[in-house]
C-alpha positions in Angstrom: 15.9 37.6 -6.9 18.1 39.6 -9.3 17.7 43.2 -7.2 18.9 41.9 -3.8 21.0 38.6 -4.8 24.2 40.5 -3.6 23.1 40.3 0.1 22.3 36.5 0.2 25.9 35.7 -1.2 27.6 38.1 1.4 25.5 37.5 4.4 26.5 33.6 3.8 30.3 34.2 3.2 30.3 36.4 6.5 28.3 33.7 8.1 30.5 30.8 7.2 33.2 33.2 7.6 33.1 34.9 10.9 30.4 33.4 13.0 32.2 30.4 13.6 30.1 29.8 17.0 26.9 29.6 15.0 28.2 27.7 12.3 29.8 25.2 15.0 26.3 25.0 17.0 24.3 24.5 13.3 26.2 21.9 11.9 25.6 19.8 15.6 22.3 20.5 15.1 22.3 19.7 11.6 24.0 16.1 11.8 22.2 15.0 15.3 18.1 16.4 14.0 17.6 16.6 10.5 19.8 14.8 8.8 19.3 11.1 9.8 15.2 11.6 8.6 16.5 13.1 5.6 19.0 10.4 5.0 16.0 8.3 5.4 13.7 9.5 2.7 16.3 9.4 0.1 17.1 6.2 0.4 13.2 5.1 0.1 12.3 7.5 -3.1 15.8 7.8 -4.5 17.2 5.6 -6.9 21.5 4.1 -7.1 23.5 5.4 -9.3 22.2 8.7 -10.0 24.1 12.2 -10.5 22.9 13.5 -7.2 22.5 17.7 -7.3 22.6 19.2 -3.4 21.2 23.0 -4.8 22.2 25.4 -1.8 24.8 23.0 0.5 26.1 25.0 3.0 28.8 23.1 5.0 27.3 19.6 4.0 28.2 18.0 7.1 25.6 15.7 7.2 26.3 13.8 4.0 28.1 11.7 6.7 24.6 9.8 7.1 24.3 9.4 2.9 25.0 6.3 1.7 26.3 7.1 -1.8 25.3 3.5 -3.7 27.1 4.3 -6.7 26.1 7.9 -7.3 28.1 11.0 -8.3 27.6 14.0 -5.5 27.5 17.6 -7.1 27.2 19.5 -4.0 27.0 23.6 -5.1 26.0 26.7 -3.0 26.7 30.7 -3.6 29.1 31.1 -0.5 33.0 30.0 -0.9 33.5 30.2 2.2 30.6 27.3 2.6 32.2 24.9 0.1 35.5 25.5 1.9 33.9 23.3 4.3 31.9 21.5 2.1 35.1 20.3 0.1 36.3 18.3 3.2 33.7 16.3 3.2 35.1 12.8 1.9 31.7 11.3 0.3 31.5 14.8 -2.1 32.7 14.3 -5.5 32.5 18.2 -6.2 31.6 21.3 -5.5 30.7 24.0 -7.4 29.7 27.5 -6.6 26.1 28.8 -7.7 23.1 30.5 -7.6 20.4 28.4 -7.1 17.7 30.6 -8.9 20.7 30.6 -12.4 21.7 26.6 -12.1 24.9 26.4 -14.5 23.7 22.8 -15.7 22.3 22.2 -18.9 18.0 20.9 -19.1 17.5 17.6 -17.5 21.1 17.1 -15.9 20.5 16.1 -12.7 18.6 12.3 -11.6 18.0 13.9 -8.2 18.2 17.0 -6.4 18.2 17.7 -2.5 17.8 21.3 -1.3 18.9 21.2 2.6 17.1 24.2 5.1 17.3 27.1 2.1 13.8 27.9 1.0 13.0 29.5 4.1 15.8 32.0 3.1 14.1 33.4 0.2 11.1 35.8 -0.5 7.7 34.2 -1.5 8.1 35.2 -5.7 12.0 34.0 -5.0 10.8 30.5 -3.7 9.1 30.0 -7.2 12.1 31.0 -9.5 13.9 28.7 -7.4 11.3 25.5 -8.0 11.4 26.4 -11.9 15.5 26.0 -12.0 15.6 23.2 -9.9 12.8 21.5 -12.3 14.6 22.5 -15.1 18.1 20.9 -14.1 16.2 17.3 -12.8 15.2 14.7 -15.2 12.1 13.7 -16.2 10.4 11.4 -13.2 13.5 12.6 -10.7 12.8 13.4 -7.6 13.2 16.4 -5.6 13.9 16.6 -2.0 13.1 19.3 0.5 14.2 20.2 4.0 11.9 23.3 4.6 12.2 24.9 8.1 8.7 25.6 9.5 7.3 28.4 11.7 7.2 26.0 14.4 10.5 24.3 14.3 12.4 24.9 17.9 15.5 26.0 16.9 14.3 28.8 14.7 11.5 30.2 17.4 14.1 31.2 19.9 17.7 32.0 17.8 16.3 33.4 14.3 18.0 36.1 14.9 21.3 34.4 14.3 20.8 33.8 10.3 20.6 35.1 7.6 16.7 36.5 6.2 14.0 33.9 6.9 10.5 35.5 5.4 9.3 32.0 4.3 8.8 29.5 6.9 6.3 27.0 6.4 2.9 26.7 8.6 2.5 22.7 7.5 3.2 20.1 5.7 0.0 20.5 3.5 1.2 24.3 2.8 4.4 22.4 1.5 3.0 20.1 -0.8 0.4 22.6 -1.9 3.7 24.5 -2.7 4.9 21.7 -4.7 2.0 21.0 -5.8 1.8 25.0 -7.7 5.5 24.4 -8.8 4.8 21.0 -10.5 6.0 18.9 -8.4 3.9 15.4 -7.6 4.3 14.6 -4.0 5.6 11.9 -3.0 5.9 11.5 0.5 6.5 14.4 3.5 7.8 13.9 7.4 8.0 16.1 9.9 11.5 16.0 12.2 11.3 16.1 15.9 12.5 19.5 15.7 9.6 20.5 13.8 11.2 20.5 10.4 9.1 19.4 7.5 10.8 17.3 4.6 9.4 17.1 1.5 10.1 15.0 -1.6 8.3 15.5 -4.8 8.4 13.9 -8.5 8.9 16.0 -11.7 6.1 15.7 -13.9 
């Protein structure tokens, strides 16, 4: 990740930036498809009261489904220009721009993490220095959950060609927890949206 990670973080600021139709037409998407499932599968594997880690936010527009039950939200991605937006969101207690492949929390920080449509933005290697950071900041027994865009998701098979690098989308859900799985992860539970988006949540073991 270290040879190209320049182009992610400007490719994302000019995104958020200067393609305000795109970013306008995701964020509808976002909040009306995949969010509400999402939302759904936290609340079933993820505990109250938690410090809450979103790695790779974006605009985080659809934390307006999240019901917060006490916890701290730490929402952090590499754009400022994302967590401009992010910032407004009223349930966020902070953001914090990062690299999610360099997380700046200490070892077993975090009770939960939630990583919203990102993995499909990295290489195949990148994907697994990605798992090993985001293992590193979670507890022991946290969860992990996963909103991986998949080959077949409707959205991305006609307008892929409005974002930013997409070489890993998944084939299935069982490629995803194999994924997991390799990355030592224990699944948990998976779903597939009716967009064709497969969400994942795994246990740190």
């Amino acid at each position: 990740m270290n040879d190209n990670q320049q182009y992610p973080r400007d490719a994302w600021d000019e995104y958020w930036e200067t393609v305000s139709f795109i970013s306008f037409f995701a964020n509808l998407y976002r909040k009306n498809f995949p969010s509400k499932p999402l939302s759904k599968m936290i609340e079933q594997y993820f505990p109250e009261k938690q410090v809450f880690l979103e790695a790779g936010c974006g605009s985080a527009t659809d934390t307006i489904y999240y019901q917060k039950k006490g916890s701290r939200f730490i929402w952090m991605d590499i754009s400022e220009a994302a967590l401009q937006i992010a910032a407004r969101q009223k349930s966020i207690d902070e953001v914090k721009l990062g690299d999610i492949c360099s997380i700046t929390f200490p070892d077993n920080h975090s009770n939960a993490i939630r990583n919203f449509c990102v993995l499909e933005h990295y290489s195949t290697p990148d994907t697994g220095e990605v798992f090993s950071e985001m293992r590193r900041v979670l507890k022991h027994g946290a969860n992990l959950a996963l909103l991986w865009v998949s080959a077949w998701e409707l959205v991305n098979a006609f307008l892929w060609w409005l974002f930013p690098m997409i070489p890993s989308l998944l084939r299935s859900r069982r490629q995803g927890t194999k994924i997991s799985n390799q990355n030592n992860f224990q699944p948990c539970g998976s779903t597939t949206t009716i967009m064709g988006d497969i969400i994942l949540v795994g246990r740190k073991v």
